[in-house]
LOVOGU-424385 format. One line per 10 residues: number of its first residue (from 1); their letters; for each residue x negated, y, z of N, C-alpha, C. Coordinates in steps of 0.1 Angstrom, whole numbers, m for minus. Each point is the difference from the previous one (the first is absolute). Layout:
N
NUM> A> X:Y:Z:X:Y:Z:X:Y:Z; ...
// end
This chain:
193
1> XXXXXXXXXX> 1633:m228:m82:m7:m12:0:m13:3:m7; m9:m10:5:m14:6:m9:m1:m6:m17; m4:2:m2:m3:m7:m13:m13:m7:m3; m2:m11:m7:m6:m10:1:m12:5:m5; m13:m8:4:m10:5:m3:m6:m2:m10; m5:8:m9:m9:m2:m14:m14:m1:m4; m8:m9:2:m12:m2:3:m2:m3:m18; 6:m1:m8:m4:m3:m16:m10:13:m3; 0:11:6:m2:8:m6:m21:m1:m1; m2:m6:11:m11:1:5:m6:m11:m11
11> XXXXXXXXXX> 7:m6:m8:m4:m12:m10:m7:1:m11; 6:12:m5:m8:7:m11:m3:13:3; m15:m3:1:m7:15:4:m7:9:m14; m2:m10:m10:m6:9:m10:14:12:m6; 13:m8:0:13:2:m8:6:14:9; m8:0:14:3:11:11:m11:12:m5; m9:m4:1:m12:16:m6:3:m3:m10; 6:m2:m11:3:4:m16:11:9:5; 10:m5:7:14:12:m2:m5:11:9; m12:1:10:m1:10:9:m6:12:m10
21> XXXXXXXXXX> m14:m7:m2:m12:5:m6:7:3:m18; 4:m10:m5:5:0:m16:m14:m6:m7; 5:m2:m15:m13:m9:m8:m13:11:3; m3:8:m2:m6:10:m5:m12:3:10; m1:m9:12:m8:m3:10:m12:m7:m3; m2:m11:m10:m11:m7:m2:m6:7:m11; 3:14:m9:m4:9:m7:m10:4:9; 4:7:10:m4:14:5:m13:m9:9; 2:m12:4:m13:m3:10:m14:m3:m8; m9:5:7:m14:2:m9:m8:m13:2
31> XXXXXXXXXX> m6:m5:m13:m7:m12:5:m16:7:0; m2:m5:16:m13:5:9:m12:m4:m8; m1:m17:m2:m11:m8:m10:m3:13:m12; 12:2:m9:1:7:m14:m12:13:3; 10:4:9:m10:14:5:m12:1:1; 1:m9:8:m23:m7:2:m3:0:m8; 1:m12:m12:m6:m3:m10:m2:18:m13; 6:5:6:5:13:m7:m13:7:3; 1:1:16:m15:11:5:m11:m7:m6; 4:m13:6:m17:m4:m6:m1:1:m15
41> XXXXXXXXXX> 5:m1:m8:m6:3:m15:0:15:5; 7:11:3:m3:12:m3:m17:0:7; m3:m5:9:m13:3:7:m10:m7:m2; 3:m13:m11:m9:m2:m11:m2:10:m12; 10:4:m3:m1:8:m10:m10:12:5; 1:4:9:m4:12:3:m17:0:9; m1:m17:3:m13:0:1:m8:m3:m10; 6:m5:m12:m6:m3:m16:m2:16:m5; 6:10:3:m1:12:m6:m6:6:8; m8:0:14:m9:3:3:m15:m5:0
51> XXXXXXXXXX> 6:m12:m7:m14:m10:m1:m6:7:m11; 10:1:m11:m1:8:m17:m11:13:4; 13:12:9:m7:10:1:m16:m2:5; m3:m5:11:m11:m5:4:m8:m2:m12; 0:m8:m5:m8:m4:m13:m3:12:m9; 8:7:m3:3:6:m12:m11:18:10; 2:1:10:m9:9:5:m14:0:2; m1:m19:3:m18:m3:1:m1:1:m17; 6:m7:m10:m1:3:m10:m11:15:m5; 13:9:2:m5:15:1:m7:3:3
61> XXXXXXXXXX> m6:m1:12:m11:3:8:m14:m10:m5; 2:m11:m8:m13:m8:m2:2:5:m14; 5:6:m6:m4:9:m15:m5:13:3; 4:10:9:m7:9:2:m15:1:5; m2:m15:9:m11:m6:m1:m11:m4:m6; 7:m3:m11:m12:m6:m12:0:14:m5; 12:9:m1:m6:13:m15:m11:3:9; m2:3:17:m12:7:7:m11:m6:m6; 4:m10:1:m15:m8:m2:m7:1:m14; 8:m1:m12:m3:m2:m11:m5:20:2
71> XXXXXXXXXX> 10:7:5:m7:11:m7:m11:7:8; m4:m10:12:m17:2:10:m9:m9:m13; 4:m11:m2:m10:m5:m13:0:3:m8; 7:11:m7:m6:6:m12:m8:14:5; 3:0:8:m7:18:6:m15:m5:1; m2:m21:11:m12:3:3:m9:m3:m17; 9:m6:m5:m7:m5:m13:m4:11:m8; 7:12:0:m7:12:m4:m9:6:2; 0:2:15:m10:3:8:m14:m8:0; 1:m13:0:m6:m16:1:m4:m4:m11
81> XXXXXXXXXX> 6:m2:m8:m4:m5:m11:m13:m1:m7; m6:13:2:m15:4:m7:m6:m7:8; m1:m7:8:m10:m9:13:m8:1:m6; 0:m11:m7:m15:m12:m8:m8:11:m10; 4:10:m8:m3:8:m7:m10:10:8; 3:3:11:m7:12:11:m8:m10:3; 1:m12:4:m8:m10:8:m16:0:m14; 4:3:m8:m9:m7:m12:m6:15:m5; 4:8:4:m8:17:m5:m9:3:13; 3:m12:14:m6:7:9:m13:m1:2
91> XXXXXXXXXX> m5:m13:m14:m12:m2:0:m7:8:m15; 9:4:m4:m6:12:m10:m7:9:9; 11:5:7:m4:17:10:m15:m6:12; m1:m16:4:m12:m1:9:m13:2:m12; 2:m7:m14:m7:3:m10:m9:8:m5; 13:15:1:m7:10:1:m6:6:6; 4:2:11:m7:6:13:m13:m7:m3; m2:m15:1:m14:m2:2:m10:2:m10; 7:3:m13:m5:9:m9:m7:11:2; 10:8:4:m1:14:2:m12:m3:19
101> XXXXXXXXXX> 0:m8:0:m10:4:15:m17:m7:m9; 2:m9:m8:m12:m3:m3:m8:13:m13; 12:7:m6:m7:8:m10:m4:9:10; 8:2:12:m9:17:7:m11:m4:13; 0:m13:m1:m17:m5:6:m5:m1:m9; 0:2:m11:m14:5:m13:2:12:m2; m9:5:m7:m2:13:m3:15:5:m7; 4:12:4:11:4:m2:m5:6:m17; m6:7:1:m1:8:m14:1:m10:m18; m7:m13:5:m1:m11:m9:17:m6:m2
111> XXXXXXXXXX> 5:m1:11:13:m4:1:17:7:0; m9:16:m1:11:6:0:16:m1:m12; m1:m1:m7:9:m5:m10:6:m12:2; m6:m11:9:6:m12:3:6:6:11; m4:2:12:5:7:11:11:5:m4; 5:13:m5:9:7:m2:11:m8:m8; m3:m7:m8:4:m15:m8:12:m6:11; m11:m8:7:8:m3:10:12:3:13; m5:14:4:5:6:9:12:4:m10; 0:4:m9:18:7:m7:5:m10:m1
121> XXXXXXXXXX> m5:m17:m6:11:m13:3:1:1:14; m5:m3:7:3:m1:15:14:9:6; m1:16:m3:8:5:2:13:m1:m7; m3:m6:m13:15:m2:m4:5:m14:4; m6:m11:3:1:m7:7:8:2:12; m8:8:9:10:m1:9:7:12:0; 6:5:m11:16:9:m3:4:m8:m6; 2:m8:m5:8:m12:m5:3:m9:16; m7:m1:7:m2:m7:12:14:9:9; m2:13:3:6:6:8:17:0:m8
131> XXXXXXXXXX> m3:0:m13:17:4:m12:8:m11:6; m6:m16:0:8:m8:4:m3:m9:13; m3:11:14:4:m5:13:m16:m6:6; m13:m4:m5:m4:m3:m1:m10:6:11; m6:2:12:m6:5:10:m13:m7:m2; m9:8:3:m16:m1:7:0:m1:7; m3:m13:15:0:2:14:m17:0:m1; m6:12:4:m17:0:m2:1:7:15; m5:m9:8:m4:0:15:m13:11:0; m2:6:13:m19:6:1:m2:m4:14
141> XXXXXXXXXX> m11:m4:m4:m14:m4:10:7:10:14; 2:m7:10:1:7:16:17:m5:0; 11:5:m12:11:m4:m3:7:m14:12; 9:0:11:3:m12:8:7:m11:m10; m8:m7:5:5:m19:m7:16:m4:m1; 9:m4:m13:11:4:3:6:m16:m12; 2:m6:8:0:m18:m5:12:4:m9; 5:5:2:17:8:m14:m10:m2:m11; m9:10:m4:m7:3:m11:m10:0:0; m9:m10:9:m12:0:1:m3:m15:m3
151> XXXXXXXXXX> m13:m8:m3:m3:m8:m2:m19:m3:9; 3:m3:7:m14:m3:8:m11:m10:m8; m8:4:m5:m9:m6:m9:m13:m9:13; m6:12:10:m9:m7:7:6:10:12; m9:m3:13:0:7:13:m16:4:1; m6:12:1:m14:2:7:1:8:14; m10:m5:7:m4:12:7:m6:12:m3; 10:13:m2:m12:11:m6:1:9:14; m8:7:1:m5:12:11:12:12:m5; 2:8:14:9:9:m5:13:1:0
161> XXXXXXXXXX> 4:m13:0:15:m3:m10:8:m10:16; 12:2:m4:9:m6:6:7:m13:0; 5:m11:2:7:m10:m4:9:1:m9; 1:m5:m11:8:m1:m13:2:13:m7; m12:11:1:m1:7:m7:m9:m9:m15; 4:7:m10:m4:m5:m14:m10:7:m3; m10:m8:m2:m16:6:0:m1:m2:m15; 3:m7:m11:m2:m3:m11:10:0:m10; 6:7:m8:8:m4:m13:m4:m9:m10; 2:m12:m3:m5:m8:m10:10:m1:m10
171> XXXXXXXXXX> 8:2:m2:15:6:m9:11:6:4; 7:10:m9:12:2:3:13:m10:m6; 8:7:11:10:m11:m2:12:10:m7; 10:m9:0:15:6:m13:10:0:10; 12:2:m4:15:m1:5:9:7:m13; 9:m13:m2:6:6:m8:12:4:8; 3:15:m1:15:8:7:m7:m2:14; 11:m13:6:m4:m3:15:m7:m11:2; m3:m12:m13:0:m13:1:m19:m1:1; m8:m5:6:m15:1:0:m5:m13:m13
181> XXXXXXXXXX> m4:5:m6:m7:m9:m13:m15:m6:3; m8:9:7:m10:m5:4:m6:9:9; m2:m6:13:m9:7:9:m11:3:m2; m5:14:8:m10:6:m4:m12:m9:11; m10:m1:m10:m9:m10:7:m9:10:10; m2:m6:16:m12:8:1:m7:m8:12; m9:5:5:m9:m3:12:3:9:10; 2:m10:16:5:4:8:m10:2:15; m1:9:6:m15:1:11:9:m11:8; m9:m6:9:2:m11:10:m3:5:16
191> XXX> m5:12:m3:m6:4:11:14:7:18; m9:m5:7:15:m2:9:5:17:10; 9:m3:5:7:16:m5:m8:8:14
// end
């Protein structure tokens, strides 16, 4: 005969996966949410530690920055610094010269002692001139017109001569090292090429 049917069993399903499975099943299942919340702090964390590094390299790099710079401004200040001092001897040395050109349009022999006077300052003038960087830009007559170091005083037409050749020196000019302190003044032909 058959035996009667048992449908109780189907009643309790949790009390069925405890005896199949055992307690030890709601241990072992991983909670998914946990885990997320897990990555995302690690990949905050690890975008805050790239943010750091980031920083901490422009850091580095904007310090090695300034030492360049601080140690170009003390080089140019070395180099630079004398400006205003050269700037203020350079009307000693026009001084002289026009000294020394007016004593040797008089009679040399009357003036010789001033002459020679002047010419040994002059020369040590400009050896002190050349000791610290100190250049004579003194252009000559025929010399091409060169707006770098030149200073155009007038334009003439002279016979002979070419377009922006320098027919006149009316001063020389300076440069200290590379930097130009005062252009050399001159007169320029006008005449066309």
């Amino acid at each position: 005969m058959a035996e009667p049917k048992n449908d109780d069993f189907l009643d309790d399903v949790e009390a069925l996966e405890e005896e199949l499975y055992g307690e030890d099943e709601n241990e072992e299942l991983i909670d998914i949410d946990a885990e997320a919340a897990k990555g995302e702090a690690l990949d905050a964390l690890k975008a805050e530690r790239d943010e750091y590094k980031d920083r901490y390299v422009r850091a580095l790099a904007e310090a090695e920055n300034a030492r360049k710079r601080a140690d170009k401004d003390r080089r140019d200040a070395e180099k630079y610094g004398s400006t205003r001092l050269a700037r203020d001897l350079i009307g000693v040395y026009d001084n002289l010269q026009r000294a020394l050109k007016a004593a040797e349009e008089t009679s040399k022999e009357d003036n010789a002692i001033l002459i020679e006077g002047v010419e040994l300052t002059l020369r040590e003038l400009n050896s002190v001139f050349s000791k610290h960087g100190l250049i004579v830009v003194e252009p000559s007559v025929g010399d091409q017109f060169d707006a770098n170091v030149h200073e155009a005083m007038f334009e003439a037409p002279v016979p002979n001569t070419k377009k922006g050749e320098i027919i006149q020196v009316s001063a020389v000019g300076f440069m200290l090292h590379e930097r130009l302190l005062r252009a050399a003044q001159v007169g320029v032909s006008s005449n066309p090429a």
